[in-house]
N, C-alpha and C positions, 0 to 999 in steps of 0.2 A: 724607843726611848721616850720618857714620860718627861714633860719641864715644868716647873714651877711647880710642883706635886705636894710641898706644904701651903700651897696657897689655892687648894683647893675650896672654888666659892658654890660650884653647884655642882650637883649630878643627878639624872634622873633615865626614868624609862616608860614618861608617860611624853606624850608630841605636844598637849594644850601646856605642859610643865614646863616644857624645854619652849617653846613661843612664848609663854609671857614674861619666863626669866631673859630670853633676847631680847627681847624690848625695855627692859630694864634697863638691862646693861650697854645695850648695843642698839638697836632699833626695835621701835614697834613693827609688827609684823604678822602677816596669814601664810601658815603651814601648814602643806599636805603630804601628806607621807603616800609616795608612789611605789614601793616597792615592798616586798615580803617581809623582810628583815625585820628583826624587832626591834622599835625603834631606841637610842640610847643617845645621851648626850652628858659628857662631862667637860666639867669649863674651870681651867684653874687661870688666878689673876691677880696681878700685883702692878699696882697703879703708883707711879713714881711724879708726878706732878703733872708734867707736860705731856707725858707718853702713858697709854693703857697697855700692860704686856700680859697675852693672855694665850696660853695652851690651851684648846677644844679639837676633843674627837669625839666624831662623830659616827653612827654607825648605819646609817640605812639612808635609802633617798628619799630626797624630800622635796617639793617646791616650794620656794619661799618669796613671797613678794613684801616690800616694805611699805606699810602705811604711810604715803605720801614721802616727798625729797629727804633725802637722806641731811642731817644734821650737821652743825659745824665741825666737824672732824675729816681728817684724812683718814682712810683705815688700808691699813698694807697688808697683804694675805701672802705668807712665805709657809707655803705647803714643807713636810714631812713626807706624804702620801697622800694617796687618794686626786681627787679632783673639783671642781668647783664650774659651771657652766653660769658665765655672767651675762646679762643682759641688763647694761646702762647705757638710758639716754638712748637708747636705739641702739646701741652698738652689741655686738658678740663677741666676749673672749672666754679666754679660761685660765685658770689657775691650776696649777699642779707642781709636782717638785722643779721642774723647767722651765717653769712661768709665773714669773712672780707681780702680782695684781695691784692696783692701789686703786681705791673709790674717792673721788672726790666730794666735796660736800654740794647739797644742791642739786645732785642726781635722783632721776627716778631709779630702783631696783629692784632687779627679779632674777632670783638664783637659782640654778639647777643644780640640787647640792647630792653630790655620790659620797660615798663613806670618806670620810678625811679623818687626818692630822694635822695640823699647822697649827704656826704660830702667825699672831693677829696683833698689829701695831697699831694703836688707835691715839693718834698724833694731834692735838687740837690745832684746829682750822686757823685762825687769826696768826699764830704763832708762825706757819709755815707760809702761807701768804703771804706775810711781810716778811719772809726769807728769801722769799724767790722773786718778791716784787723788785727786793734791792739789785734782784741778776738782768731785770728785766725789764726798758722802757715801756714796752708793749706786749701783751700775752693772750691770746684768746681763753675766754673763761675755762676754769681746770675741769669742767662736766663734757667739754664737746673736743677734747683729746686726751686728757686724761687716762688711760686703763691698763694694759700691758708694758710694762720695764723694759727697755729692751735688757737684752745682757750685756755686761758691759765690769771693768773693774769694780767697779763704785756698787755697783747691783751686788756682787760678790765680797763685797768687803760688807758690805750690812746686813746679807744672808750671814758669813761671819763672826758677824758683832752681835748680831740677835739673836745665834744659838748660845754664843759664848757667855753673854749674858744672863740667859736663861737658867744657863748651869751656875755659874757666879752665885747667882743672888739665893742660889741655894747649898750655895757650900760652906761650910762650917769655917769660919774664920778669915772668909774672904775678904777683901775690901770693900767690894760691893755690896755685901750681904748686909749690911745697917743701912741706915740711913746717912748720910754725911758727906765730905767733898766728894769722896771717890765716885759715888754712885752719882752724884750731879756734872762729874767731870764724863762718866760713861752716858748717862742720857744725852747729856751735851753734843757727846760725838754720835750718837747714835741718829737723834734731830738732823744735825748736819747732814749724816748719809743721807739719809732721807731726801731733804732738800738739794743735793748733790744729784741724788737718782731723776728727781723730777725736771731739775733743769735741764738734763742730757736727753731726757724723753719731748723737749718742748717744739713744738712743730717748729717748721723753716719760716713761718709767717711772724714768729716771737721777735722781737727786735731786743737786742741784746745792749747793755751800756756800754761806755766808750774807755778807751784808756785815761788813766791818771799820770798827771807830771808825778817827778824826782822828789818833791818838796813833799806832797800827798805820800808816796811810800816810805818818806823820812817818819812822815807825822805819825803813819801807823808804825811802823819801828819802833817807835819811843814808846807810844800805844801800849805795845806787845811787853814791852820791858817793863811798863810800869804794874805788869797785871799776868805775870807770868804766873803767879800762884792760882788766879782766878781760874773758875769754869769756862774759859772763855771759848767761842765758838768764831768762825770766820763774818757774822753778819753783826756782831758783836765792837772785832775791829772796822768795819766798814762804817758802821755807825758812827761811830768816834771819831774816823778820819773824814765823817763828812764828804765819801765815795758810795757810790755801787761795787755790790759784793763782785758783778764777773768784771769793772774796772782794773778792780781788787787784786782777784786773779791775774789780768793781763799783765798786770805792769808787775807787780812780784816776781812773774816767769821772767818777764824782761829782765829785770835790774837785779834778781836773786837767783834767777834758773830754776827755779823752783816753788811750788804755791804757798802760800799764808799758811797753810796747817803744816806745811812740813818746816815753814821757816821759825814757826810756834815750836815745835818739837826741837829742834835745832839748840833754839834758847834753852830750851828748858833744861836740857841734855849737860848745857854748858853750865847754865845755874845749879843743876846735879853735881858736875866738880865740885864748883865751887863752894856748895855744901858739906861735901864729902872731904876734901882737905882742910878745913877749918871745923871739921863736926867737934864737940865737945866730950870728953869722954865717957862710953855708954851706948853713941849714936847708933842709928843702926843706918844698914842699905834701906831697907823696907821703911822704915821710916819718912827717911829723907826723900825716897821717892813717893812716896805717897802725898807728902805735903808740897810736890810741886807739881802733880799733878801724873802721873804715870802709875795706875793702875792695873797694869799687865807687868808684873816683875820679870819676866820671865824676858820678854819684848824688851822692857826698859834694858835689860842688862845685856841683850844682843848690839841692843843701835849703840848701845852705851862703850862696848867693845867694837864696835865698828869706826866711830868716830874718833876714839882716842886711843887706839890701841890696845886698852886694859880692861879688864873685869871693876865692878864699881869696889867691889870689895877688897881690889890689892890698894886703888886709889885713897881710900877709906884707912889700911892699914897703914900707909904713909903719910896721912894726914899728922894735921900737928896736935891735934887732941888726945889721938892715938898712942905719937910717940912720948907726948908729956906724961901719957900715965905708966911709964913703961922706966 
């Protein structure tokens, strides 16, 4: 299966062609083609502000070394097929459909690259560093543990979200498919994974933040209430409340059983009633859910049935805008 296939930016079948469009796009770079095959490279790619998302396959092997540390970016390698043999910073891993990779910025790189498919997250650096710094009093720099994901939910829900996406922003009528909230509410969450994924990877030497008083998860409560429409992401409210994001977390599980993103969902679920019983007439589901932030309709109308026992649309039918015009 092929992604992002109208945002086709390169293709070729010469190896000096495909090295100096990588270093355009992605790093400068010396490529040697070690094997028979003839060599081919196609790179589709669709850049949403914060995050680079790009489809390349590849088709023969090759070693690739990077001219000098690698730039301010994170880049996440969530294979389709094929393989990838890494060497950063001294270390050896691999990437393939069972191992999913991330390079930190500020590493040395050298790739053992065999025929692949994947998809390639290229997440700017400053953005995620102050996502994780907020989880973390103490961190050894992200080049000297940084590389293999373990597996884990979190690692699974953003293999998930980055194919689901992929397909999205190429479907005809999608939400994601323009530009606008929806697609900055999905990068939103999609950054988050990310930064979810790398905290759970952080060695045992990282020193984590402390809990927050009652008063602190009042303050982001209100927080959340006030900006339920917003893009908002969990480093977002910590900011605001003037805490550390894994604080954040701690005391939420405490006092709500439950973390900040699902307490966000939660609201917003409820501010969807409330919507939906007072819609005007005309309104629609899709509508209403899209302008508060739920772009999987599909998703939104399960939790939506789970929490209040109904379909959005019987609640909608018995709203009072519905029955006025009737």
């Amino acid at each position: 299966m092929e992604f992002l296939g109208t945002h086709r930016i390169f293709a070729s079948g010469d190896l000096d062609e495909g090295a100096e469009f990588a270093g355009q796009v992605w790093e400068r770079n010396r490529s040697v083609k070690v094997d028979h095959l003839r060599y081919g490279i196609r790179w589709n790619q669709l850049d949403m502000g914060n995050v680079g998302f790009s489809y390349i396959e590849h088709d023969c092997a090759v070693d690739l070394t990077a001219e000098g540390p690698l730039s301010d970016h994170f880049r996440l390698f969530l294979h389709e097929d094929g393989s990838i043999r890494h060497r950063v910073a001294g270390n050896i891993f691999h990437s393939h459909p069972g191992n999913a990779v991330i390079h930190a910025p500020g590493s040395d790189l050298h790739l053992d690259i065999s025929p692949f498919k994947l998809l390639l997250l290229t997440v700017d650096g400053d953005l995620v560093k102050a996502s994780v710094q907020q989880r973390f009093r103490k961190l050894p720099e992200f080049a000297n543990w940084l590389n293999v994901l373990p597996e884990s939910a979190s690692v699974q829900a953003l293999r998930s979200m980055a194919r689901w996406m992929a397909c999205e922003v190429e479907r005809q009528g999608s939400p994601v498919a323009e530009v606008g909230k929806s697609r900055l509410y999905a990068e939103r969450l999609l950054v988050s994974l990310i930064v979810d994924c790398i905290s759970e990877a952080s060695p045992e030497t990282a020193e984590p933040v402390q809990d927050v008083s009652r008063g602190q998860v009042r303050s982001a409560e209100e927080w959340i209430d006030a900006h339920l429409t917003d893009a908002i992401g969990i480093e977002e409210i910590a900011a605001a409340s003037g805490v550390g994001v894994r604080s954040l977390q701690l005391s939420f599980k405490r006092v709500h059983g439950c973390s900040p993103h699902e307490f966000v969902a939660r609201r917003r679920l409820e501010e969807a009633r409330r919507k939906l019983l007072a819609a005007p007439p005309g309104a629609t589901v899709t509508g209403i859910a899209m302008d508060i932030g739920f772009f999987e309709l599909g998703r939104f109308a399960a939790r939506y049935r789970e929490q209040f026992g109904e379909t959005p649309s019987a609640t909608l039918a018995r709203g009072d805008g519905h029955q006025a015009s009737h």
